[in-house]
Steps between C-alpha positions, in 0.01 A plus 500: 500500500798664288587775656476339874771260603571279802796676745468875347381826644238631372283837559162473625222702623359366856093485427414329802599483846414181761563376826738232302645727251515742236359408141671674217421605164788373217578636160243278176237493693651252789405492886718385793515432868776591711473312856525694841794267538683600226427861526810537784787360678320638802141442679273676295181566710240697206576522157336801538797677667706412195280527211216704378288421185636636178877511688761397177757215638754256362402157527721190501366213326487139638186296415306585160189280463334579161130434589344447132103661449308240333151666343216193405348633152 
């Protein structure tokens, strides 16, 4: 996760869209969620007003789990 840092804006293309928020495509190959709460300083009531799949957006980044794919040989 080199090129992803915690507290950084970062471009990402929105891939899915959900009643609980948008999930967005990162640069290497990464994947993120950005929450309905942290979409706006205002009451957001559909994503779907805001967003549409394939939409490019900045994203500010404050948790990064790295979730590590384990393959049994």
């Amino acid at each position: 996760m080199n090129s992803i840092k915690l507290n950084n804006i970062v471009k990402g293309q929105v891939t899915g869209i959900t009643p609980y928020g948008v999930f967005v495509s990162l640069e290497d190959d990464y994947s993120g969620l950005v929450h309905i709460s942290e979409v706006s300083n205002k009451f957001v009531k559909n994503l779907n007003d805001l967003f549409s799949i394939g939409d490019i957006i900045n994203v500010y980044t404050t948790q990064l789990w790295l979730i590590k794919n384990i393959t049994n040989c």
